[in-house]
PyMOL commands that place a pseudoatom at each C-alpha (Angstrom):
pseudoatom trace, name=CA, resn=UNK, resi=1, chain=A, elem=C, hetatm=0, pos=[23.077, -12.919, -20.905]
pseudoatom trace, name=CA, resn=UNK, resi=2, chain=A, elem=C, hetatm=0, pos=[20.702, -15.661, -22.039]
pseudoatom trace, name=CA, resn=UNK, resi=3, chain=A, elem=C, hetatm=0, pos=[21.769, -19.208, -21.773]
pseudoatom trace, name=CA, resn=UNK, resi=4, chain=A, elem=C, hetatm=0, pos=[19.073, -21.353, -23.139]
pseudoatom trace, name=CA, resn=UNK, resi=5, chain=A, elem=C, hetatm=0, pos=[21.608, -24.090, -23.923]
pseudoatom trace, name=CA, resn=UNK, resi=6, chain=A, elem=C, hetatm=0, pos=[22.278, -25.176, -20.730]
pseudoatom trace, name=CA, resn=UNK, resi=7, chain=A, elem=C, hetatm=0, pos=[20.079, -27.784, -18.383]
pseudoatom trace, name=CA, resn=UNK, resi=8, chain=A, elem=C, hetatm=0, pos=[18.016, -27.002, -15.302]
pseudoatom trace, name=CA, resn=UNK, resi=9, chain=A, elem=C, hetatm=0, pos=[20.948, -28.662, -13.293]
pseudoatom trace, name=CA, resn=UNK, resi=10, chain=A, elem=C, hetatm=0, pos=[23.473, -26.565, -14.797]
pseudoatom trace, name=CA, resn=UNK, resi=11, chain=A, elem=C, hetatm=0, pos=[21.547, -23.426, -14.571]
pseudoatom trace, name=CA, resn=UNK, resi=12, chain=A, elem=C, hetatm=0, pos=[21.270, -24.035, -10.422]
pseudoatom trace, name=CA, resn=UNK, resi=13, chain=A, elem=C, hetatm=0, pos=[24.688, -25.142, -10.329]
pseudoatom trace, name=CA, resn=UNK, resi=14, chain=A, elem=C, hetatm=0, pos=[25.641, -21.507, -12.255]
pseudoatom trace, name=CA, resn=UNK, resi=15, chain=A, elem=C, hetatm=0, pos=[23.285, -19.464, -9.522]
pseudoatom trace, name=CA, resn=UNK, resi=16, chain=A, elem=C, hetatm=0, pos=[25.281, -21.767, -6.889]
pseudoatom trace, name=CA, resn=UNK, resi=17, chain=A, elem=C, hetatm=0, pos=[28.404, -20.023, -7.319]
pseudoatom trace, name=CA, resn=UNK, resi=18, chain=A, elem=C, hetatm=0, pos=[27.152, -16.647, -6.853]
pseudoatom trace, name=CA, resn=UNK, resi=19, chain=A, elem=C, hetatm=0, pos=[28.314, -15.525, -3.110]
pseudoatom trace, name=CA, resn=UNK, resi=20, chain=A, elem=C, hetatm=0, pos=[25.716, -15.283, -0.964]
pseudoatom trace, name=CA, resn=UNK, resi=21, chain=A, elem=C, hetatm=0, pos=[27.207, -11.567, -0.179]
pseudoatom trace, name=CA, resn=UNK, resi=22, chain=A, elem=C, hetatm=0, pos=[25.864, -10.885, -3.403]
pseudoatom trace, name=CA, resn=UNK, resi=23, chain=A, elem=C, hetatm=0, pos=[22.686, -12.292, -3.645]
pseudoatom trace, name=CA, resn=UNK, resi=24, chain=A, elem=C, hetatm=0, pos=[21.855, -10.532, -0.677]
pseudoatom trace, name=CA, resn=UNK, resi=25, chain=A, elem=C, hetatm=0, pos=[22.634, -7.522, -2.313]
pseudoatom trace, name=CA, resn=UNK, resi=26, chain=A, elem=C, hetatm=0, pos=[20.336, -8.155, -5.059]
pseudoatom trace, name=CA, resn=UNK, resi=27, chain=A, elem=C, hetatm=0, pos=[17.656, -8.455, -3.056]
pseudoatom trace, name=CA, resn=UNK, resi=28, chain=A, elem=C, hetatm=0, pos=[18.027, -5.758, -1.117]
pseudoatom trace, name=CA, resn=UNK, resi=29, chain=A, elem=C, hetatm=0, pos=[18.073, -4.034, -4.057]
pseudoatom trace, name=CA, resn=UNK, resi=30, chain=A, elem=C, hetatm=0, pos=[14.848, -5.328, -5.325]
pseudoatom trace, name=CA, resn=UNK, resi=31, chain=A, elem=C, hetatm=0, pos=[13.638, -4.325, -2.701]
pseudoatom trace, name=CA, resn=UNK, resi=32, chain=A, elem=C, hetatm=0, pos=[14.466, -1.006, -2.176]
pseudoatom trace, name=CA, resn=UNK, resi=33, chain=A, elem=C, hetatm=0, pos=[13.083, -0.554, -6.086]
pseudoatom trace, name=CA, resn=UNK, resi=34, chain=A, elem=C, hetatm=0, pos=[9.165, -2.578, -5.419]
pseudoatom trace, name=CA, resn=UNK, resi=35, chain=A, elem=C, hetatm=0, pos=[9.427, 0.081, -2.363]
pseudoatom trace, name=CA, resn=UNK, resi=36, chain=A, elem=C, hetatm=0, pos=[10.290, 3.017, -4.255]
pseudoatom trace, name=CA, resn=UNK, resi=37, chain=A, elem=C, hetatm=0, pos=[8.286, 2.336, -7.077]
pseudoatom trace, name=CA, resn=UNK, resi=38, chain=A, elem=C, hetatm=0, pos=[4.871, 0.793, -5.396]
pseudoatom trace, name=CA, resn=UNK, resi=39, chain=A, elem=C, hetatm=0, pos=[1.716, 2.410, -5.569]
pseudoatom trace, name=CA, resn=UNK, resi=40, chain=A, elem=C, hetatm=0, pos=[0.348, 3.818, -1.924]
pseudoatom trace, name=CA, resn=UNK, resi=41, chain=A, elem=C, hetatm=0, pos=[-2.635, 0.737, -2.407]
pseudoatom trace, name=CA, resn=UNK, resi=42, chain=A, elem=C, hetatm=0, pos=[0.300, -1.944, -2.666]
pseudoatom trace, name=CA, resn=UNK, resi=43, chain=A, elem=C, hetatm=0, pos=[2.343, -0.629, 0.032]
pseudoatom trace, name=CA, resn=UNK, resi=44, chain=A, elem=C, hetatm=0, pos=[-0.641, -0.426, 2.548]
pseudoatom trace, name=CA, resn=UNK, resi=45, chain=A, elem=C, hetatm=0, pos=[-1.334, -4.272, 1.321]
pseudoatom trace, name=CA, resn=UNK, resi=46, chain=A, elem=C, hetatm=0, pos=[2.188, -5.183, 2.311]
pseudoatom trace, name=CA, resn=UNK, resi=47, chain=A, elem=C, hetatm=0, pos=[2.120, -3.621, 5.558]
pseudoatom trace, name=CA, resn=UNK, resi=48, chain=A, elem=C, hetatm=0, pos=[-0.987, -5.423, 6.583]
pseudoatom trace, name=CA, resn=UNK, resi=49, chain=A, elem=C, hetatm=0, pos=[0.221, -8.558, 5.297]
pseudoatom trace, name=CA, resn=UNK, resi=50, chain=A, elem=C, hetatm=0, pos=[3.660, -8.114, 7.151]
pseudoatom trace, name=CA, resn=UNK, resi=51, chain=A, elem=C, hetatm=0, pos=[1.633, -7.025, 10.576]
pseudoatom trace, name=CA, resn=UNK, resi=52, chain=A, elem=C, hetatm=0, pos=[-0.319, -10.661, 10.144]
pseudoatom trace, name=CA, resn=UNK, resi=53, chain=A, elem=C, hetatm=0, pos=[2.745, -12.551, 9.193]
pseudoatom trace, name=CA, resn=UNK, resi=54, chain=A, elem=C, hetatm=0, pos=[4.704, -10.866, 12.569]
pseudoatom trace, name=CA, resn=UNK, resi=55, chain=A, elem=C, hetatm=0, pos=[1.571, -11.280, 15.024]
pseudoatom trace, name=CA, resn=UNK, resi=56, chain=A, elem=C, hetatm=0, pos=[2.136, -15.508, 14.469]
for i in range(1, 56): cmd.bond("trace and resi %d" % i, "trace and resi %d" % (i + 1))
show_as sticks, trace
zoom trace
């Protein structure tokens, strides 16, 4: 649905009321797709950048 009427402050207030249950969901979601659908390059990319991110 596209609601280019409303303001910035509505639009947050809108994504506010979503349950965090959900939104979770979503992302894990996401996720799972960028995984599934990644090329071997970007996934070997990710990992390093994880293993730097973890060693801090």
């Amino acid at each position: 649905m596209i609601f280019k009427w409303e303001t910035e402050e509505e639009r947050l207030l809108r994504f506010m009321k979503i349950p965090p249950k959900k939104k979770l969901e979503w992302l894990r979601q996401m996720n799972e797709f960028i995984v599934r659908c990644s090329s071997k390059r970007s996934k070997l990319i990710r990992r390093k950048l994880r293993e730097i991110h973890s060693s801090k």
